[in-house]
C-alpha positions in Angstrom: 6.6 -2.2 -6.0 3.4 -2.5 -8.1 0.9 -5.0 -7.9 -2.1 -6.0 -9.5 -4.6 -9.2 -9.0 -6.1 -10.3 -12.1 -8.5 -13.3 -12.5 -11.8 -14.1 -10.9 -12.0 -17.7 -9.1 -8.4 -18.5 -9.7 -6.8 -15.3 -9.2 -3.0 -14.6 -9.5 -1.1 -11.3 -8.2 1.2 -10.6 -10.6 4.2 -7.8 -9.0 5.9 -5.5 -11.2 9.7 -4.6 -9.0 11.8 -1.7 -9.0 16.1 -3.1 -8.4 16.6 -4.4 -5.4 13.2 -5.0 -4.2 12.2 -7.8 -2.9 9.1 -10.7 -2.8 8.8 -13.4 -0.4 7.1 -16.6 -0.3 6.7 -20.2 1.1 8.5 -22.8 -1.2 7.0 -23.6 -4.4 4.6 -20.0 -4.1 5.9 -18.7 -7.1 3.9 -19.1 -10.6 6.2 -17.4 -12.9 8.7 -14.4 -13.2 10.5 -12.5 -15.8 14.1 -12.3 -16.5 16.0 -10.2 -13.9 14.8 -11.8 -10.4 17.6 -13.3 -8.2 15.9 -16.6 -5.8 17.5 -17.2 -2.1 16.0 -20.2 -0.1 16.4 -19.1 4.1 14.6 -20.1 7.4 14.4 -16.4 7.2 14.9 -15.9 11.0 16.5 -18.7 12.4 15.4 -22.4 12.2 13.4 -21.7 15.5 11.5 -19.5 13.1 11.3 -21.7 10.3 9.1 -24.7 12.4 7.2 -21.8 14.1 6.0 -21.4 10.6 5.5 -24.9 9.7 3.2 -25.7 12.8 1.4 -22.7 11.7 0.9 -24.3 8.1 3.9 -22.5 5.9 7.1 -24.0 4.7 10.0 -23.9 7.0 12.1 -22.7 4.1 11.1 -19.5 2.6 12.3 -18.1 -1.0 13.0 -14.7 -1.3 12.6 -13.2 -4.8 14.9 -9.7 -5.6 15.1 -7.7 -8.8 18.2 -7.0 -10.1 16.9 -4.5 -12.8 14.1 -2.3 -12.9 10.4 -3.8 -13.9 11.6 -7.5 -13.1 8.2 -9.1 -12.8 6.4 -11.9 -10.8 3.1 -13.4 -10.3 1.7 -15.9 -7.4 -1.5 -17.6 -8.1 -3.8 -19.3 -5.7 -3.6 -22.9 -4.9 -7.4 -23.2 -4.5 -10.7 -21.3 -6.1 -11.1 -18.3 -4.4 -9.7 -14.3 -3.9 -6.1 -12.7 -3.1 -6.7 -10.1 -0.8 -4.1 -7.1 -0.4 -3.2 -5.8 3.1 -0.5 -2.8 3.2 0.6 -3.2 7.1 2.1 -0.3 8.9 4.9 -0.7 11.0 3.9 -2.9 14.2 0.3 -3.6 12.6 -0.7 -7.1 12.2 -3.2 -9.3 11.3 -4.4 -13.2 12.3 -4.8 -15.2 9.7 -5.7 -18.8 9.1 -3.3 -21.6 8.4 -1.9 -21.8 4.8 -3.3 -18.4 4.4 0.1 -16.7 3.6 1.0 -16.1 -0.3 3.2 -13.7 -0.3 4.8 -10.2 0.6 7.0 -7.9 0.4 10.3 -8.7 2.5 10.1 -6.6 5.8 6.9 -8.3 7.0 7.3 -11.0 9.1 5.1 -14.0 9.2 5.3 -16.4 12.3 3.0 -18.4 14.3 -0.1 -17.4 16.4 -1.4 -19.0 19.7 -4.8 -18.6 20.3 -5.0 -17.5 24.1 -7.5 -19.6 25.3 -7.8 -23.2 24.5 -11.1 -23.8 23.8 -11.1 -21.6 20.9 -8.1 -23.5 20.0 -9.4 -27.0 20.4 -12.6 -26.3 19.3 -13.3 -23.3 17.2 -12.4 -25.4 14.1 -9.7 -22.2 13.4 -6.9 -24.8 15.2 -5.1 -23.6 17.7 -2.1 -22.1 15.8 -2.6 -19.8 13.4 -0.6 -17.1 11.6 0.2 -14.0 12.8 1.4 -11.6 10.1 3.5 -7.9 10.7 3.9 -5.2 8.5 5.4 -2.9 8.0 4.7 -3.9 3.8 2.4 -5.5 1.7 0.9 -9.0 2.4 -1.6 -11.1 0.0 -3.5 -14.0 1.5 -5.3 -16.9 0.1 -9.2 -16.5 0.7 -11.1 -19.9 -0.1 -14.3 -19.3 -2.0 -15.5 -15.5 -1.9 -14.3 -13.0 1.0 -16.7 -11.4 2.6 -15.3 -8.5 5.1 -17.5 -7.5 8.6 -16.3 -4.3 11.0 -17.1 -5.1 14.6 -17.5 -2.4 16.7 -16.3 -2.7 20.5 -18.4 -5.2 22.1 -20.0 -6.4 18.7 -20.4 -10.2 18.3 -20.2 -12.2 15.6 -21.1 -16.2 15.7 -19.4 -18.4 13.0 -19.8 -21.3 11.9 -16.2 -23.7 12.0 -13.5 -23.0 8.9 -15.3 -19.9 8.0 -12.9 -17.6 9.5 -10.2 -16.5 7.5 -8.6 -13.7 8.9 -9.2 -10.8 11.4 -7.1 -7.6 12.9 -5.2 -8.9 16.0 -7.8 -6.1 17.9 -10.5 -8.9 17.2 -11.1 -11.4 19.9 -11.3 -15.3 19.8 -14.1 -17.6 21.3 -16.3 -20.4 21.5 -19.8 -21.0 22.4 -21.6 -24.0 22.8 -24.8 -24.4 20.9 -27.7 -24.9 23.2 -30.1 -27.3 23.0 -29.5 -31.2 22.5 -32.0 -31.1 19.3 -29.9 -28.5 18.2 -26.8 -29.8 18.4 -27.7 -33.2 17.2 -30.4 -32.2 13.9 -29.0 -28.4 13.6 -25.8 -29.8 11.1 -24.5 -26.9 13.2 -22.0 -29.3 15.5 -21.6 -28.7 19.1 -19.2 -25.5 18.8 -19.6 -22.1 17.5 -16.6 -19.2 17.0 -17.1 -15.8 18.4 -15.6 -13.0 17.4 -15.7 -9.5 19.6 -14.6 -6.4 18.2 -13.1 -3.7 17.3 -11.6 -4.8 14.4 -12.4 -6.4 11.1 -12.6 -9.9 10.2 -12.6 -11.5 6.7 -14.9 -14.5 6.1 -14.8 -17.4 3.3 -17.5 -18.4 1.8 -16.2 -22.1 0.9 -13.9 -23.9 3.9 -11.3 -26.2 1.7 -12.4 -28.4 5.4 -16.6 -28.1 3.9 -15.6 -29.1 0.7 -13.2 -31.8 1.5 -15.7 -33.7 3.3 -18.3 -33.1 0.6 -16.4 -34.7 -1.6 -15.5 -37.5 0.8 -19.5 -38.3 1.5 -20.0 -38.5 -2.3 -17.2 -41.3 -2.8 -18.5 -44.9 -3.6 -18.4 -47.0 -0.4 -17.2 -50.5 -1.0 
């Protein structure tokens, strides 16, 4: 399979497959294809599965895309202004990702739901408490809102983030909150009571604009009757 991501703030991967390869994607994902590409709607797993997925933000019904000649092509844009970002997953590696994340892979990985451990980073860290959980082996794209910005943590290293800014990390990467300190702070900081923490090793992948921060942008610019 070849793939390449074109476009800048509304990017699209577009994959080029050789016969009997295969794409897959949450319902409605796909943007266009070429003649050539067969489309099967499963729970892909099991129904069990299939809600796993929707309480973790996907479809329960996946379609699966396979070429039937050689050089059938298809492309997945992005939903919302942002990046695609490739991951090419070894077997058993696997990355966390936020809900809705998920735009499409190749058909070995698997993509079900992920609990955070403790449930104050659930509750609170403004991640939610179910994410995705995403294993190779094969290639993955996810849905990055605004521009991605990618930090390594070393073992130990700390990172504080702000809620909705986290959009993905290696499963090595660990979870928290902190509370901000300091009533002034919590109260004039526009910081809210709650930061996420994140502990390495690993890497994480930030998002410069939270479809959550714009949302309510747009909500506190709305006439008020």
């Amino acid at each position: 399979m070849e793939a390449r991501i074109t476009g800048d703030s509304l990017p699209v991967v577009t994959c080029k497959l050789s016969a009997g390869e295969s794409m897959i994607t949450e319902n409605g994902g796909m943007s266009w294809m070429t003649e050539g590409l067969k489309m099967e709607t499963t729970t892909n797993g099991g129904l069990l599965k299939g809600l796993g997925r929707a309480l973790s933000g996907e479809s329960i019904f996946m379609n699966i895309y396979t070429a039937e000649r050689e050089g059938a092509e298809i492309a997945f844009a992005s939903s919302f202004p942002g990046r695609i970002i490739e991951f090419n997953l070894g077997a058993g590696e696997s990355i966390i990702a936020q809900k809705k994340a998920f735009l499409c892979s190749e058909r070995n990985v698997k993509l079900s739901m992920h609990f955070q451990k403790k449930l104050g980073a659930g509750l609170f860290g403004g991640e939610g408490f179910i994410m995705q959980k995403i294993e190779g082996p094969g290639k993955v794209y996810l849905e990055i809102d605004g521009d991605a910005i990618e930090r390594v943590l070393q073992p130990g290293e700390t990172l504080k983030v702000d809620n909705g800014y986290v959009a993905a990390m290696e499963s090595t990467v660990n979870m928290n909150i902190e509370t901000v300190k300091g009533i002034k702070n919590i109260f004039l900081g526009g910081e809210g009571l709650f930061l996420t923490t994140l502990t390495g090793p690993g890497k994480v992948y930030l998002q410069s604009m939270p479809v959550s921060n714009l949302v309510g942008l747009v909500a506190s610019s709305l006439p008020r009757k």
